[in-house]
C-alpha positions in Angstrom: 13.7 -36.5 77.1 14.3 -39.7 75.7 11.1 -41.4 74.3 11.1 -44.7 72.9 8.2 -46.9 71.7 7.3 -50.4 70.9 4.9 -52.5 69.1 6.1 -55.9 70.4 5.9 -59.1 67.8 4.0 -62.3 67.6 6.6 -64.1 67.0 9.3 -61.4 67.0 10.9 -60.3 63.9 14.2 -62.7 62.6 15.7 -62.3 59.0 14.5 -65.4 57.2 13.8 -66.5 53.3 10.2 -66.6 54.5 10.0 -63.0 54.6 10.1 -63.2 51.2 6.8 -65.0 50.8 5.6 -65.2 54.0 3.1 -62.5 55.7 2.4 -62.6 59.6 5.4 -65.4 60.5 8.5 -62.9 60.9 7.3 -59.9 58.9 4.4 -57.6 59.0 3.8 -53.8 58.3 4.2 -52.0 61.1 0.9 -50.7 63.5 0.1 -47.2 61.7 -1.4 -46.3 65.6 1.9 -46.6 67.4 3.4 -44.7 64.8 0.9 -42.1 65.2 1.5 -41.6 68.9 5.8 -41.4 68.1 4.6 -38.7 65.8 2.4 -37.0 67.9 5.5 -37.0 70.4 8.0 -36.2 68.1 6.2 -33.2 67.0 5.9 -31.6 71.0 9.2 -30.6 70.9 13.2 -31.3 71.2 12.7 -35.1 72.6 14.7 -37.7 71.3 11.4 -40.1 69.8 12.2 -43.8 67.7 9.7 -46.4 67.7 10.8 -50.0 67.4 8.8 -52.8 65.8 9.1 -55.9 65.9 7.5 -57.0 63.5 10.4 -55.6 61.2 13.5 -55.3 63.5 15.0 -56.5 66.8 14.8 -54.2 69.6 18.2 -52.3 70.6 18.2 -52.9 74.2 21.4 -50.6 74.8 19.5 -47.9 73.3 15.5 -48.7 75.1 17.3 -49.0 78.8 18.9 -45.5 78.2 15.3 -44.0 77.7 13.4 -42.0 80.2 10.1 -43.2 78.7 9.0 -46.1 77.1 5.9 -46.7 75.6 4.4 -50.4 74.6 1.4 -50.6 72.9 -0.5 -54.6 73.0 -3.3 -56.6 70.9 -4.6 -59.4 72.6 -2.1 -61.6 70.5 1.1 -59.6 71.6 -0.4 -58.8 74.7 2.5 -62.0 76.8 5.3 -60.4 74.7 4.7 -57.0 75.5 4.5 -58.0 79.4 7.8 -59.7 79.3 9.3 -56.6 77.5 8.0 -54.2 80.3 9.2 -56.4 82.3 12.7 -56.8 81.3 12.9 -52.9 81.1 11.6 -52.0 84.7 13.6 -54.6 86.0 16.8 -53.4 84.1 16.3 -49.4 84.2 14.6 -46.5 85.5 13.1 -45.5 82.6 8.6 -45.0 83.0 7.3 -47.9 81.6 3.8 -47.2 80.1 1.3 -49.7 78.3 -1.6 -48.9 75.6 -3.2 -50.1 73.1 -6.9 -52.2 72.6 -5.6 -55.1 75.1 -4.4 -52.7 77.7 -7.9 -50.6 77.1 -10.2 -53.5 77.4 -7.9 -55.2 80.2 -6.3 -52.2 82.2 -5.9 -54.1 85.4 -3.6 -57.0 84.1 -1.9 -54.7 82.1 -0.8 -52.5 85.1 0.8 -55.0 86.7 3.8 -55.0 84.4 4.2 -50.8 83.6 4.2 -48.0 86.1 1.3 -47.0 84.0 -1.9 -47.1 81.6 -3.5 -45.4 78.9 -6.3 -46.5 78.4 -8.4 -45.7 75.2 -7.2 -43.4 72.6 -3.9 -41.7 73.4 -3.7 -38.5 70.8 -4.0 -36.2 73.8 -2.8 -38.4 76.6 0.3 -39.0 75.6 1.3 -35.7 75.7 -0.4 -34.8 79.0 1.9 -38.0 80.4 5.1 -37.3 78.8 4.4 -33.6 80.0 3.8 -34.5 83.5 7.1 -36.7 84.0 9.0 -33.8 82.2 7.7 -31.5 85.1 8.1 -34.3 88.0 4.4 -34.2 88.4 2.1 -36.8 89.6 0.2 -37.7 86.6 -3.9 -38.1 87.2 -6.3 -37.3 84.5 -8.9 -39.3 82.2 -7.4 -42.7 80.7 -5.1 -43.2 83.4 -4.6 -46.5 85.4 -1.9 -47.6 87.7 -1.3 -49.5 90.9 -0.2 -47.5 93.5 1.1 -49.9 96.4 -1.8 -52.6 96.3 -4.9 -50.1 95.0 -5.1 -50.1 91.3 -6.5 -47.0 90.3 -8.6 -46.6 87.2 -9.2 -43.2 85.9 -11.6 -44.4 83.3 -11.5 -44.1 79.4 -9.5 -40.8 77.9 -12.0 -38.9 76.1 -11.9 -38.9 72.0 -9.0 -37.0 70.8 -10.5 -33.6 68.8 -8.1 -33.8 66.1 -7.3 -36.9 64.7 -5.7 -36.0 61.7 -2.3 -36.5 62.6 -0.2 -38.0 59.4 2.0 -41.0 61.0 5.5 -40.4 60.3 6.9 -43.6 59.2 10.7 -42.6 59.3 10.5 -42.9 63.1 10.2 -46.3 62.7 13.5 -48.6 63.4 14.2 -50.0 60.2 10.8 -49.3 58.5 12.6 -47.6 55.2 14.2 -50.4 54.4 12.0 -53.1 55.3 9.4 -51.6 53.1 10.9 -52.8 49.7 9.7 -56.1 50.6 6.7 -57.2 48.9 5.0 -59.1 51.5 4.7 -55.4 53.4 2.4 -52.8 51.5 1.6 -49.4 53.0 -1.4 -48.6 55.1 -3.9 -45.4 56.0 -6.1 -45.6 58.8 -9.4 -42.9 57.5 -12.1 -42.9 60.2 -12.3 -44.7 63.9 -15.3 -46.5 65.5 -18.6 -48.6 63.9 -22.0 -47.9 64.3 -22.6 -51.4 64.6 -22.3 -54.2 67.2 -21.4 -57.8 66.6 -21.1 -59.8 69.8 -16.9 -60.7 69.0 -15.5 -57.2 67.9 -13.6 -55.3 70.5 -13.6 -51.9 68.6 -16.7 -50.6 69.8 -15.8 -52.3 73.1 -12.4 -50.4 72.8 -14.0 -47.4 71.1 -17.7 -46.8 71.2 -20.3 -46.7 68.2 -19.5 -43.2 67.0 -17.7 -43.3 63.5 -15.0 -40.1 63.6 -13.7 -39.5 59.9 -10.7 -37.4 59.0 -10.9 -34.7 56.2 -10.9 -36.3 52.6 -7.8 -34.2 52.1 -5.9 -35.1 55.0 -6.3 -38.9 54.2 -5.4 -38.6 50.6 -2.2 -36.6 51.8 -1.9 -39.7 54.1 -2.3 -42.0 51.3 0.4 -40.0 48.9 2.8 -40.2 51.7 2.8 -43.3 52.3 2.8 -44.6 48.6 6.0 -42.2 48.6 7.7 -43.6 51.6 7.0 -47.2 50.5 7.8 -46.8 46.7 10.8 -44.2 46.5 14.0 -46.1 46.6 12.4 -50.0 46.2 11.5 -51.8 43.4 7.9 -53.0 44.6 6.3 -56.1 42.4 2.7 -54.9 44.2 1.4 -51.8 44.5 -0.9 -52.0 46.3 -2.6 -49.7 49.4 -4.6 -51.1 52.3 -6.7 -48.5 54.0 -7.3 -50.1 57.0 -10.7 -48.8 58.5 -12.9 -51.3 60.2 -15.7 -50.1 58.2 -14.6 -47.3 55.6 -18.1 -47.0 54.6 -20.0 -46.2 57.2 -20.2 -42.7 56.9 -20.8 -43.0 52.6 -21.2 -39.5 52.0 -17.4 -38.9 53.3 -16.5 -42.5 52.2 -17.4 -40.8 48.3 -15.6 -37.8 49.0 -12.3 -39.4 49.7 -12.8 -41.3 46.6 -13.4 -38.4 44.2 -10.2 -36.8 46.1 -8.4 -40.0 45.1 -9.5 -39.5 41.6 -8.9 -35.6 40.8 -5.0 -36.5 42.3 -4.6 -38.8 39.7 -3.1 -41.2 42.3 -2.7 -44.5 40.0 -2.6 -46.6 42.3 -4.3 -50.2 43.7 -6.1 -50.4 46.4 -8.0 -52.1 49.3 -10.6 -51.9 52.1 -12.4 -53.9 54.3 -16.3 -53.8 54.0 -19.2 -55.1 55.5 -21.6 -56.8 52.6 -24.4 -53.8 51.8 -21.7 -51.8 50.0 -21.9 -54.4 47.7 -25.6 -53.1 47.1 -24.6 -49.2 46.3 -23.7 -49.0 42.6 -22.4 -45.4 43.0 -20.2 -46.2 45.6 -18.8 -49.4 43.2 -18.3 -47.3 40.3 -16.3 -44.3 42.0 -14.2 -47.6 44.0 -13.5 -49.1 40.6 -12.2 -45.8 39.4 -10.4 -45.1 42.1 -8.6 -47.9 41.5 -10.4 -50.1 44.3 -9.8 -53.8 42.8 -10.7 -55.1 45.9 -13.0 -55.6 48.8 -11.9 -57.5 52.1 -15.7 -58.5 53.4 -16.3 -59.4 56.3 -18.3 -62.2 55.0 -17.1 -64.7 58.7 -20.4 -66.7 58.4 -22.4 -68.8 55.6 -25.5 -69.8 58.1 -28.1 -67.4 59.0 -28.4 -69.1 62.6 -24.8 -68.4 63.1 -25.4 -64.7 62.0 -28.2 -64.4 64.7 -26.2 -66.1 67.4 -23.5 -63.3 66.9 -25.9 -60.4 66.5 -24.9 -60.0 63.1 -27.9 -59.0 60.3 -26.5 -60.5 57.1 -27.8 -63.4 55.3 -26.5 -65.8 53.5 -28.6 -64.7 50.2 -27.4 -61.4 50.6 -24.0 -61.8 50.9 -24.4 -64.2 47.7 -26.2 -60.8 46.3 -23.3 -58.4 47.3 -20.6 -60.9 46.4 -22.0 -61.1 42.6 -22.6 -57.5 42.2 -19.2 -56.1 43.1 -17.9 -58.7 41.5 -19.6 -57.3 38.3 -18.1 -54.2 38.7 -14.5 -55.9 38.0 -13.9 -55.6 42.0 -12.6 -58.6 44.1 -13.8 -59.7 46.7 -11.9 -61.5 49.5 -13.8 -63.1 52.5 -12.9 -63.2 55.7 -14.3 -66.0 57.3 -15.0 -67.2 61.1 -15.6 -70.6 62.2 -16.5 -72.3 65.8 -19.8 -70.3 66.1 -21.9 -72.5 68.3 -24.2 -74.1 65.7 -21.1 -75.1 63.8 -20.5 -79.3 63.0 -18.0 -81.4 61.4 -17.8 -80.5 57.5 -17.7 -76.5 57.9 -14.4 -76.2 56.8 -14.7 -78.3 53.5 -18.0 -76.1 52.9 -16.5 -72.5 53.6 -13.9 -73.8 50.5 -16.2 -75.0 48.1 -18.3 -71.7 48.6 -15.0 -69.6 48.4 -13.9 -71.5 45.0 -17.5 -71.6 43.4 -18.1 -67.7 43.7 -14.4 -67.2 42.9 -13.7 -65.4 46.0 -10.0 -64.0 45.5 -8.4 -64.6 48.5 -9.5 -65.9 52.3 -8.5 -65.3 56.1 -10.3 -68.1 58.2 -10.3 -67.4 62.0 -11.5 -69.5 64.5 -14.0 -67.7 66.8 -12.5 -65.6 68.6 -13.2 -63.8 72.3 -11.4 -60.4 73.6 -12.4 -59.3 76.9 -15.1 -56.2 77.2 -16.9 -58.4 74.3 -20.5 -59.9 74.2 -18.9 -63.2 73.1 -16.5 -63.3 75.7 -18.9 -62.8 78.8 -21.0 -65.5 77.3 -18.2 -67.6 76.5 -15.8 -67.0 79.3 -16.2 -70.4 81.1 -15.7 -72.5 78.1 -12.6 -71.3 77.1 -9.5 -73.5 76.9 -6.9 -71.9 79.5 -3.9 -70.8 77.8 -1.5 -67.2 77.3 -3.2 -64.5 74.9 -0.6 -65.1 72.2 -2.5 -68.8 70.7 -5.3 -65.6 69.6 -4.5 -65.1 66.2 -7.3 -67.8 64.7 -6.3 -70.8 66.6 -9.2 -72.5 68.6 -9.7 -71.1 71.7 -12.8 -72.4 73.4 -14.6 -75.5 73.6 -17.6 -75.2 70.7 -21.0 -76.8 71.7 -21.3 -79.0 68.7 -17.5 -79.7 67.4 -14.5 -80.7 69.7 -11.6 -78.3 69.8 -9.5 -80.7 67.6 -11.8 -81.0 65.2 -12.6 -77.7 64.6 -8.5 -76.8 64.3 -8.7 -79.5 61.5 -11.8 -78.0 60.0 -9.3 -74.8 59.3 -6.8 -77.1 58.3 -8.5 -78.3 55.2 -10.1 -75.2 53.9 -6.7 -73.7 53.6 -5.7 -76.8 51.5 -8.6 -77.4 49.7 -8.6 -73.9 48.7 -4.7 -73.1 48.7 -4.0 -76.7 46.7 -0.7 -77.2 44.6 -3.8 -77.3 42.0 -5.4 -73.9 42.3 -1.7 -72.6 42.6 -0.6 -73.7 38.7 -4.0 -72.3 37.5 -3.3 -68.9 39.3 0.0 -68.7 37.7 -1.5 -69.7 34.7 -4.7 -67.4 34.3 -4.3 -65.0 36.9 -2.6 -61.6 35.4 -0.5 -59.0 37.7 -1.3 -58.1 41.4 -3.7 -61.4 41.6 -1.3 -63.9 40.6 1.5 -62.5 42.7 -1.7 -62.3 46.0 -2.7 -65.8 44.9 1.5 -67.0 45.1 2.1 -65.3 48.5 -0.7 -66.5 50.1 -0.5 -69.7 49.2 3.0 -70.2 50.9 1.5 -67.9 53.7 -1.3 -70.4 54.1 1.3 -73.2 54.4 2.8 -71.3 57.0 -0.4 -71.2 58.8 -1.4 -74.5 58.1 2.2 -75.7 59.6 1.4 -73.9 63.0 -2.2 -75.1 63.5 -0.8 -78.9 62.7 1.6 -78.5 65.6 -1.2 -77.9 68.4 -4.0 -80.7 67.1 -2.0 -83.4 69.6 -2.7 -81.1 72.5 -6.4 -80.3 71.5 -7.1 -83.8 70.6 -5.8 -84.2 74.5 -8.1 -81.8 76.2 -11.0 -82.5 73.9 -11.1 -86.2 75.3 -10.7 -85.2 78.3 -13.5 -82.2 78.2 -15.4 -85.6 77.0 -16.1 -84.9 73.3 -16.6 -87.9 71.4 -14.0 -89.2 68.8 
């Protein structure tokens, strides 16, 4: 059979000079999930399998109306576009439409409407007991199915966890991945381990995925990480090199967390690398040490708030003088740290943005993604926040505000964003990056600051319409 898959874009891909500075606008690395299932697929037998992204190419449409099965996996960002590419193809061919992906997990329902069907939760195993079933002509029904069948929309429930989950995405079965990879605003990615063992109110994985953390062998991820270093590097001439192993939270599970480090080490993969991490690594020397020589030189942390109220009112357990603790620490250990930052919690005022920059410049925090709060269905923060949410398509969820805060008008808050990125993204900080900064920092420091004016650009262009609805939801000026 004929398989084809798609990761549809937010905004789709175009060929522009921004590519060449510019993360997130017309160009981003391709979903290492999708690419998993395509491989999975691939690997079953004689089918025809390509994946398209669009984050990197257009999409073929002589070639995706010829298949007999097309898969579309959604975020809550792509979630419009990937209903109006469904769409498009049920209305234009007879091909099986089916929809994935965290969106389509946490929102089965809506996203039946547009596919013939849904699988929900993780689709290792699924996929192949779907593809097997349309081969046959059978009638598909097991765990993680959903459909509509006339007017009844039947939900089968969640798939259970795949058993073996150490599948090795083949990145080759992307659409124009090879050569989209020599770009230096794309850097390879690994995906280690699944699930957190913890619970803050505005993450969807656990809503998506449960609490149990799932790890893949050491071995198998370091044979991950070697081929994608090789399908990224071979062939380009890459400014960074640079890995991101994407992993919620790499470290929950430390004693497998060190093991894949020490397998790093005895390769002799030289290599730079990040991870995203939640602040109490920044407490475990041992773990710091074997990151550092590893060649770890960053941290993403999850820092998102600097009040201790607004950790409580998420059901988060940081402080503020403990992220200060873990911030200083790795930082002693020669590691960045870059913080990822959330504001619009509910006690949050005018003046939060100018703070989150002067505490991101005075602790020399490399680097920053500031999101306004943000609410995916199946979370605690969206059943709490549901009816003060501005009405609107999924695709304005990427960090743009999307509710009405309790102390801050919608408009106000946007701006908030606004001037952290320029305070700390300033013409000024950019000539003393390229000054003092050496390397893989100053050429981070460069692309995001034309990144940042990017997303500065976009956030500018929607304050007339939130300074609309915030005087009319009766904020005052």
């Amino acid at each position: 059979m004929k398989l084809r898959f798609i990761e549809p874009g937010n905004p789709p891909y175009r060929p522009s000079v921004e590519n060449l500075f510019v993360y997130d606008k017309y160009i981003r690395t391709p979903s290492t999930g999708l690419i998993t299932l395509a491989t999975i697929a691939a690997g079953n037998g004689d089918d025809d399998v390509l994946m398209y992204s669009e984050s990197i190419s257009k999409i073929i449409w002589e070639d995706v109306l010829d298949a007999d099965m097309v898969f579309i996996s959604i975020f809550t960002f792509s979630a419009d576009r990937g209903y109006y590419l469904a769409d498009r193809i049920r209305q234009n061919s007879k091909a099986v439409v089916v929809m994935g992906g965290l969106h389509a997990t946490l929102c089965p329902r809506e996203a039946a409407a547009h596919c013939h069907y849904v699988l929900s939760g993780e689709g290792d195993e699924t996929v192949l007991q779907l593809i097997d079933c349309i081969r046959k002509g059978k009638t598909p029904d097991f765990e993680g199915l959903c459909l509509f069948s006339g007017k009844e929309f039947i939900d089968r429930g969640r798939a259970c966890l795949p058993k073996n989950i150490e599948t090795i995405p083949d990145n080759s079965l992307c659409y124009n991945f090879k050569k989209m990879a020599g770009h230096n605003t794309m850097w390879p990615q690994v995906h280690a381990s699944r699930g957190c063992p913890h619970n803050c109110d505005y993450c969807a994985l656990v809503a998506a995925f449960g609490r149990k953390v799932r790890t893949r062998s050491p071995e198998n991820v370091v044979d991950n990480i070697e081929s994608a270093i090789d399908f990224f590097d071979k062939g380009h001439h890459r400014l960074t090199r640079l890995l991101w192993i994407t992993d919620d939270n790499f470290f929950a599970d430390r004693q497998w967390a060190m093991a894949v480090l020490i397998e790093i080490i005895n390769r002799g993969i030289k290599y730079s690398f990040t991870v995203q991490a939640r602040y109490e690594v920044g407490f475990d020397d041992e773990m710091l040490e074997l990151l550092k020589k590893a060649g770890f030189d960053e941290l993403a942390m999850g820092i998102e708030f600097l009040e201790d109220e607004a950790f409580r009112l998420n059901g988060k357990k940081s402080s503020y003088e403990e992220i200060l603790r873990s911030v200083k620490n790795i930082q002693k250990h020669n590691i960045r740290v870059r913080g990822l930052f959330i504001v619009g919690a509910d006690n949050h005022t005018e003046g939060v943005g100018k703070r989150l920059a002067e505490f991101v410049i005075h602790n020399n925090i490399s680097g920053v993604l500031i999101q306004s709060m943000y609410f995916i269905p199946g979370t605690a923060a969206y059943e709490s926040h549901k009816d003060r949410l501005i009405k609107g398509d999924w695709s304005r969820c990427i960090g743009k505000v999307v509710h009405y805060p309790e102390k801050i008008s919608p408009y106000c808050l946007q701006k908030e964003i606004i001037t952290a990125s320029r305070i700390i993204y300033s013409p000024k900080r950019l000539i003393s990056a390229i000054i003092k900064k050496r390397g893989v920092e100053r050429i981070l420091f460069m692309g995001e600051y034309f990144w940042q004016q990017s997303v500065r650009r976009e956030l500018k262009k929607e304050l007339p319409y939130l300074k609309k609805i915030s005087r009319e939801a009766g904020y005052e000026e």
